[in-house]
C-alpha positions in Angstrom: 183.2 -17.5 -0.9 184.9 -19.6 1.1 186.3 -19.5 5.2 188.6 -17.0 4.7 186.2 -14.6 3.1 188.1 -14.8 -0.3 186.5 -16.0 -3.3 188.3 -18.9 -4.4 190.0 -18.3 -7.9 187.5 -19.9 -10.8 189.0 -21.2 -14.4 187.0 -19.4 -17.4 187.7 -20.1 -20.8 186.0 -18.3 -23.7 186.2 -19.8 -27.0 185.9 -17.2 -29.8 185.4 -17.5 -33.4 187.4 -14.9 -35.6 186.4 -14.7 -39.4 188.4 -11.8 -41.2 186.3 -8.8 -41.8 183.6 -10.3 -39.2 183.5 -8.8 -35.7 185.0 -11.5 -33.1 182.0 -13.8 -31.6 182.3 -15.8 -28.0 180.8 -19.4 -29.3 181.3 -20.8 -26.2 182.1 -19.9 -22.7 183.0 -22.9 -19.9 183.5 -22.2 -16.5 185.1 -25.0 -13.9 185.0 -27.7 -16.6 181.1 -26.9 -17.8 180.7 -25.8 -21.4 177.8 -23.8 -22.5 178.2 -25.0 -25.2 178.5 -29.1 -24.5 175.3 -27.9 -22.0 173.0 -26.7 -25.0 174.4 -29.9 -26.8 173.3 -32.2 -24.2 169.8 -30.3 -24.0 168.9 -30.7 -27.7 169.8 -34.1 -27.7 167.5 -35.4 -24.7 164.4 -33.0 -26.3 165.1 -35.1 -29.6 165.3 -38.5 -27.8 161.8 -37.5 -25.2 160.2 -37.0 -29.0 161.0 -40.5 -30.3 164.3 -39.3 -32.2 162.4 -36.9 -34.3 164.6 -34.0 -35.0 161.7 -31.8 -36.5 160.8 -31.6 -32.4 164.1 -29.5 -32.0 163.1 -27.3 -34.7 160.0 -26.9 -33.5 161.0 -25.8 -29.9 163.9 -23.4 -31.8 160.6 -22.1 -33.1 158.3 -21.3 -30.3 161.3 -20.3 -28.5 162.3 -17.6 -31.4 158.7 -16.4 -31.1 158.7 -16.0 -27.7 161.8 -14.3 -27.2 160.3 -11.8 -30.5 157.7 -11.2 -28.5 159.3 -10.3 -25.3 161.5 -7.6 -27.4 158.6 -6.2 -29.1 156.7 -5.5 -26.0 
């Protein structure tokens, strides 16, 4: 919110993917020039570099973070 009590307009742009006979996904959404998709990106690339450039490491996280998420939704 800014001075005047008015939020200030904010540029969103949704990127979709549209496959025929698939329902329409949202692959990516940015908001004021940051990508959450560029974001995750940039992520999984400095969690490979901290593990010596071993991409197994980003699998490995995908993992524990799959379980951990399953468990949370089977609780």
């Amino acid at each position: 919110m800014d001075k005047s009590g008015e939020f200030p307009d904010t540029e969103v742009i949704w990127r979709l993917s549209a496959i025929r006979n698939k329902p329409i996904q949202i692959i990516d959404l940015e908001i004021e020039n940051i990508s959450m998709l560029k974001t995750q990106q940039d992520e999984n690339t400095a969690l490979i570099k901290r593990n010596g450039g071993d991409f197994n490491a980003l699998i490995e996280a995908m993992r524990t973070r799959f379980e951990t998420i399953k468990a949370s939704a089977s609780q």
